[in-house]
C-alpha positions, 0 to 999 in steps of 0.5 A: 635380709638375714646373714648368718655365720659362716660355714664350710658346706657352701662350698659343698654345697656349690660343688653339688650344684656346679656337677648337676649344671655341669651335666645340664651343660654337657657338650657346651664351652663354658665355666662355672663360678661360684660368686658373692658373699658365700664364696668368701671363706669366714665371712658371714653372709646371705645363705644363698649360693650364687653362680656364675656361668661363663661362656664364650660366644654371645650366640650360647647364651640361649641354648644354655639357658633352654639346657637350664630350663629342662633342667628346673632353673629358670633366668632371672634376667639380665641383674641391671648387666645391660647388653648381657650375651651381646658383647663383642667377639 
């Protein structure tokens, strides 16, 4: 694994990527969130910028995942969260 130093343009970096999701998203309710080591500032870490996307209703994780596809990304599955999408209202 290879950590390396800190630096600022993660944080550029996750504001280039949550405008291009954001419009992917368009007309849709949900959040974007930058997570793990990248978002801590000063912390050396994997360079690699992780994302959450939050949304309201389990019923929207489909058509969020269709808009991300269309887009180029593609989902990795539900990470070991077991019941992802299926939480109750």
């Amino acid at each position: 694994m290879l950590i390396v130093k800190y630096t600022s343009d993660w944080i550029q970096n996750f504001a280039d990527l949550k405008q291009e999701l954001s419009k992917a998203l368009l007309g849709t309710k949900y959040q974007i969130e930058h997570v793990g080591s990248t978002s801590v500032p000063n912390l050396d870490a994997k360079p690699i910028i992780d994302i959450d996307i939050i949304y309201e209703y389990p019923d929207d994780l489909e058509e969020i995942k269709a808009r991300l596809i269309r887009t180029g990304y593609f989902h990795n599955g539900n990470q070991g969260i077991e019941n992802i999408g299926k939480y109750p209202r």
